[in-house]
ZAMARGU-4260 file (C-alpha; in steps of 0.2 Angstrom, whole numbers, plus 5000, padded with zeros to 4 digits):
<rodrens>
0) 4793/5132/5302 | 4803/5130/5318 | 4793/5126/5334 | 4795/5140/5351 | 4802/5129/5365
5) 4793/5131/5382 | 4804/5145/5385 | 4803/5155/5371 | 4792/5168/5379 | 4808/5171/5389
10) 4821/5168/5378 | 4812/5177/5363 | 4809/5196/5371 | 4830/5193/5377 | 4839/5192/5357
15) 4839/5207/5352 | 4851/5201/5338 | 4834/5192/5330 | 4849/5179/5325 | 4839/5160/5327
20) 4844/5143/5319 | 4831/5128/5318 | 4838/5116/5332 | 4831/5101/5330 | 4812/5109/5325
25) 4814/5120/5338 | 4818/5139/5337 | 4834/5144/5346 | 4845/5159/5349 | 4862/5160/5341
30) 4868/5174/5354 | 4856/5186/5364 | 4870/5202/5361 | 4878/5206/5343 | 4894/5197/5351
35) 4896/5182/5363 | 4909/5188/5372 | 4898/5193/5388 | 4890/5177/5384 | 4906/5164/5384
40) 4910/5174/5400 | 4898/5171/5410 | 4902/5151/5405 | 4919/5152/5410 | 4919/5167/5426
45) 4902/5164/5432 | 4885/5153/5423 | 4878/5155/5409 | 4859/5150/5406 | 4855/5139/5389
50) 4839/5132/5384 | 4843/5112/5379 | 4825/5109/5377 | 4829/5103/5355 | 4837/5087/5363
55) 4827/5072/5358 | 4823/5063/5374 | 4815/5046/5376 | 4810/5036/5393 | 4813/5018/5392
60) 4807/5008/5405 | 4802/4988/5407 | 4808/4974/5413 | 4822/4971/5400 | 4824/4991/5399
65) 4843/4988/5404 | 4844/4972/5393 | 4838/4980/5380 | 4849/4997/5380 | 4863/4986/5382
70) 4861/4978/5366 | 4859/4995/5357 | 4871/5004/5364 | 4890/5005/5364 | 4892/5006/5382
75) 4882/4995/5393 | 4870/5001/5405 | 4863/4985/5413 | 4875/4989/5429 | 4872/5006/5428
80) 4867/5012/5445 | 4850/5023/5449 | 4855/5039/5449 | 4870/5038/5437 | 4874/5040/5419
85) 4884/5036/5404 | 4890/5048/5389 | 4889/5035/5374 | 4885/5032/5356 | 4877/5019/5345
90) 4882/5010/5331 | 4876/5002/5316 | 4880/4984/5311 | 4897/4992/5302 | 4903/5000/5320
95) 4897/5015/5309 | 4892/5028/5324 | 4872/5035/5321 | 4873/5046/5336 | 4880/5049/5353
100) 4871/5054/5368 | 4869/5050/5387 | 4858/5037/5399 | 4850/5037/5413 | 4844/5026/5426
105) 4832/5033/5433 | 4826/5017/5443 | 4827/5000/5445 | 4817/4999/5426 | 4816/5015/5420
110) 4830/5025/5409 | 4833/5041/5398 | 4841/5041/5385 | 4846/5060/5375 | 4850/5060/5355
115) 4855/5075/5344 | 4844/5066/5330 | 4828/5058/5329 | 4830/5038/5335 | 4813/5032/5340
120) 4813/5023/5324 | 4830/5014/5327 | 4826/5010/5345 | 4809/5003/5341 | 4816/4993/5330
125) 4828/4984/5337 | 4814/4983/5353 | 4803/4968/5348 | 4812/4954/5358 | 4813/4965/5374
130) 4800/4969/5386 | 4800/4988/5385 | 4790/5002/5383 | 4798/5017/5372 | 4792/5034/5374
135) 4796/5049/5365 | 4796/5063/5378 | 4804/5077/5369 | 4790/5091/5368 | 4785/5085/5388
140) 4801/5089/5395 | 4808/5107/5395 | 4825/5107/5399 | 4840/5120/5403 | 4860/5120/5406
145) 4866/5128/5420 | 4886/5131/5417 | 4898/5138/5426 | 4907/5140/5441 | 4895/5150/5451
150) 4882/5139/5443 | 4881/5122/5460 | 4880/5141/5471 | 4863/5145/5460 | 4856/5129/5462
155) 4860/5129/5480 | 4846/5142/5483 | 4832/5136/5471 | 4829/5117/5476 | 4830/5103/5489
160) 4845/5093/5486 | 4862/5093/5494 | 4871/5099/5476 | 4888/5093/5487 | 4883/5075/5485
165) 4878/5077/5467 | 4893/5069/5457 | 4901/5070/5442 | 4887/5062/5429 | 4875/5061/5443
170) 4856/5065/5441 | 4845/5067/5457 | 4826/5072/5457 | 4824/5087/5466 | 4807/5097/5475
175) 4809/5119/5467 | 4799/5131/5471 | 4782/5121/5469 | 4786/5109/5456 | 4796/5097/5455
180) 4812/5088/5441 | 4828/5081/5438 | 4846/5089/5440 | 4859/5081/5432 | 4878/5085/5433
185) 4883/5086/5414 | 4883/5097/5400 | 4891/5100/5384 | 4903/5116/5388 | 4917/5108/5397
190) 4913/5117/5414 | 4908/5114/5431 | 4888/5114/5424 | 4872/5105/5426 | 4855/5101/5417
195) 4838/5104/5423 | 4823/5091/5415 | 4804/5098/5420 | 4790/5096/5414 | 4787/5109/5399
200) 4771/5115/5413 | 4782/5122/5422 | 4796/5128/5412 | 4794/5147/5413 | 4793/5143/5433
205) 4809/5137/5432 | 4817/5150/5422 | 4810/5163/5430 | 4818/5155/5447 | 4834/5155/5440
210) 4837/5170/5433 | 4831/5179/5451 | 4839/5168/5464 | 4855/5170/5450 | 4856/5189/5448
215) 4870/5189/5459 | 4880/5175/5453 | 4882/5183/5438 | 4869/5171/5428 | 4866/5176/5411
220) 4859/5168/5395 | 4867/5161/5381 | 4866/5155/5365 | 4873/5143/5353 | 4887/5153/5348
225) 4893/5150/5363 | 4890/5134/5367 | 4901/5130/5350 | 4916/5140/5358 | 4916/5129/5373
230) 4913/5113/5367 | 4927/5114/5356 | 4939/5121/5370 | 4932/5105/5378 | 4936/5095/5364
235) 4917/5088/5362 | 4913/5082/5344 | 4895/5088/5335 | 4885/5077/5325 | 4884/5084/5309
240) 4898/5094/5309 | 4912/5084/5317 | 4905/5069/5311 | 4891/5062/5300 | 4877/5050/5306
245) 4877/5033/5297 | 4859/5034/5293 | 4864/5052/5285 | 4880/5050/5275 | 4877/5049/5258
250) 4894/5038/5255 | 4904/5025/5267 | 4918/5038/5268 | 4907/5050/5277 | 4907/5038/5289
255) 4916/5035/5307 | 4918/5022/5320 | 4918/5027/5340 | 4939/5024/5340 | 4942/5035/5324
260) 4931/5047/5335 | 4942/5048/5349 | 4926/5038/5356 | 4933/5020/5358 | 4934/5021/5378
265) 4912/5022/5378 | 4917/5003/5368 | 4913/4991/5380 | 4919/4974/5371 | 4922/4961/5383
270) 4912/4953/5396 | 4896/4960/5390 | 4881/4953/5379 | 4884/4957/5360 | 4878/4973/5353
275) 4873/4980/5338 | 4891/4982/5329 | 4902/4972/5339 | 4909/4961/5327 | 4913/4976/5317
280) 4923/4985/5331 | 4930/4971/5337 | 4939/4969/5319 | 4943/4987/5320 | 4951/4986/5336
285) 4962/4972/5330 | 4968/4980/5315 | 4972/4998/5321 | 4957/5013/5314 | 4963/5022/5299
290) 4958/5039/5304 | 4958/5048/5321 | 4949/5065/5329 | 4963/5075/5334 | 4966/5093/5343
295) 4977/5106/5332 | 4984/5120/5340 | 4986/5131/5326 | 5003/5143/5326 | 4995/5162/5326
300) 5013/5169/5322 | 5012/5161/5308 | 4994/5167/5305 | 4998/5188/5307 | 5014/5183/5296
305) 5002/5179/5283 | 4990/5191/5286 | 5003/5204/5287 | 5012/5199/5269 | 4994/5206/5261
310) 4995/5223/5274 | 4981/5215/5282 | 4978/5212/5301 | 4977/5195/5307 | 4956/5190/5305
315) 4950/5183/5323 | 4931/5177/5320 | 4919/5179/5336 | 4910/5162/5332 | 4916/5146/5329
320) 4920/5141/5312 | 4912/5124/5305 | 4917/5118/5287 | 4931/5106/5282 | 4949/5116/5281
325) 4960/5105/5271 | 4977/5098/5283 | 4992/5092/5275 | 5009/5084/5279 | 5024/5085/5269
330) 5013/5094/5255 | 5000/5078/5256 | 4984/5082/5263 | 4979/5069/5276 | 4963/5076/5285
335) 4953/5089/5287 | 4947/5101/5301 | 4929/5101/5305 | 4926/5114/5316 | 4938/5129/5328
340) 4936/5143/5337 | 4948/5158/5344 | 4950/5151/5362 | 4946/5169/5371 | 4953/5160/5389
345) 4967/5149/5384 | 4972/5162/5370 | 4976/5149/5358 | 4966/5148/5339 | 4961/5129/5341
350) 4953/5116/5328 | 4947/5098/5329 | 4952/5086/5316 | 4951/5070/5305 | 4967/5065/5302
355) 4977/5048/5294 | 4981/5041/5311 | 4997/5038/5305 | 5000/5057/5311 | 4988/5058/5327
360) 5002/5057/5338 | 5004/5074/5350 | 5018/5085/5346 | 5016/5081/5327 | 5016/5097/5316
365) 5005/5097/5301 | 5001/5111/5289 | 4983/5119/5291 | 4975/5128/5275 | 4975/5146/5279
370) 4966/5156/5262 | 4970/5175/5263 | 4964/5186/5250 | 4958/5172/5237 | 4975/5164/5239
375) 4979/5147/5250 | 4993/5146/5262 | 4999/5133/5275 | 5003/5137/5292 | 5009/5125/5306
380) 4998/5118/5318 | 5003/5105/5332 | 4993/5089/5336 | 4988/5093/5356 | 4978/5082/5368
385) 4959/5086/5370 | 4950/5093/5379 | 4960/5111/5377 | 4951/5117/5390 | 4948/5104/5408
390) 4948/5113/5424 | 4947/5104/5440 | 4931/5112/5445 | 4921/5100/5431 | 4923/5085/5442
395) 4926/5092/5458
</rodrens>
């Protein structure tokens, strides 16, 4: 049975849908109201409040901590400066990705790395040559996202730090309101946003914090419904859905490298010590990869024509979609989509893709499966650059 997070006292008296999914081992809400929409606008119009605590998080910290994470890694931190942090993945020794996550230096010897699957196991055992220590600190550490653009005005009011000098992929320990954590400048919507790491102690403290010193920012909280809308407007890939682990697939055709991924620029292959799949990407990279993640901006003219051909009005879901939709060239099918949403502030219906990377380049039309009253249809849908959705205000 799926465990309560620190929060769930909180979160729990708040979905009055009662709709929950097993995150990881942990309870969490799919949407707090019987639709997202309030929800996904407070994401993109003000800040939106989600409990991130499912993420698997381990310390690694030692004298060859940076040495070690360097070799395991796609992306080498050994030059990563304290206080920074690097979105990557991990490979097995075909360049297959297992998983992608981030790191951070937290100082000189000590590191955090955050995984959407279990990895103690894989980091232990390529740990044996290295001085390190591996900690599993997943059920210590409650964590939230704070997103949005009202969401750096929030934080202003509720800790220590100067949230001006906080940078893009930054984290900084802060003192709040008797306790103290880590900020970090990242998150998985595509938005200005941040996460919060405390000790699970004081996770209710923090909520509680929030959610006053917010009240007039426009803070609400939100589920996972919504975090799917706006990591696919950001173009963001889901384990599991967008891609399968290697130490998951079943056959060598579930697989996928970082560059069929869209991933290849966390692929660090020269002037660095080898890592575990090199020699695999480095034959990739000379070659050309077979397939590649693409963005499909599917024509919704063409979608009401079909609807409209049964008497029907066009169907627009409130939640993202995640199952494999057939996509075609020529009457050929050459990929699948994995997962799309109705875009509610670009007005667009968007889908992410696998596709021959023969037909990846933008401003190629390809024919999306579109089934309408137990018959399939095509309709056109345009290869676009991700992410769909980028304001300036992520980075700023």
């Amino acid at each position: 049975m799926p465990l309560p997070t620190p929060f769930h006292p909180r979160t729990a008296p708040l979905c009055v849908t009662y709709r929950w999914k097993d995150w990881a081992g942990y309870l969490a809400p799919c949407s707090y109201d019987i639709s997202p929409d309030r929800e996904y606008n407070a994401v993109r119009q003000a800040a939106g409040l989600l409990d991130v605590t499912p993420l698997f998080k381990y310390e690694v910290r030692g004298a060859h901590a940076g040495r070690f994470l360097s070799r395991i890694l796609s992306r080498s931190v050994a030059k990563l400066k304290t206080g920074r942090m690097h979105y990557l993945c991990w490979c097995d020794d075909a360049g297959k990705i297992i998983d992608d996550g981030t790191c951070a230096r937290l100082a000189k010897d000590r590191y955090r790395v955050t995984s959407a699957l279990p990895s103690l196991q894989w980091f232990r055992r390529h740990a044996r040559p290295f001085d390190v220590e591996i900690e599993d600190l997943t059920q210590r550490i409650a964590a939230l996202a704070l997103q949005g653009p009202t969401s750096r005005d929030i934080l202003r009011r509720v800790c220590d730090l100067d949230m001006d000098k906080l940078r893009f992929f930054g984290i900084a320990e802060t003192q709040f309101d008797g306790f103290r954590g880590h900020i970090s400048r990242t998150g998985y919507t595509g938005d200005l946003g941040y996460e919060l790491w405390v000790d699970a102690a004081d996770a209710l403290p923090l909520w509680d914090l929030l959610m006053a010193e917010g009240k007039d920012h426009g803070i609400m909280p939100i589920g996972l419904d919504t975090l799917d809308i706006t990591r696919i407007e950001a173009g963001f890939v889901l384990n599991g859905c967008d891609y399968v682990s290697a130490r998951s697939a079943l056959t060598e055709a579930q697989t996928s490298t970082p560059f069929e991924l869209g991933l290849g620029w966390t692929v660090k292959l020269a002037k660095r010590a080898p890592f575990v799949g090199q020699q695999a990407l480095e034959a990739e990279k000379a070659r050309g990869r077979r397939w590649a993640l693409v963005g499909l901006d599917i024509d919704w003219p063409a979608v009401e024509e079909v609807f409209d051909g049964y008497g029907l009005p066009p169907h627009v879901p409130t939640a993202a979609w995640r199952c494999a939709i057939p996509v075609y060239h020529d009457g050929l099918q050459i990929g699948r989509a994995t997962s799309g949403t109705w875009s509610p502030v670009l007005k667009k219906n968007l889908a992410l893709a696998t596709v021959e990377a023969e037909h990846s380049a933008p401003g190629t039309v390809l024919q999306f499966e579109l089934t309408v009253e137990w018959t399939r249809h095509t309709v056109p849908a345009t290869v676009v650059k991700t992410p769909f959705f980028d304001p300036e205000r992520k980075r700023a």
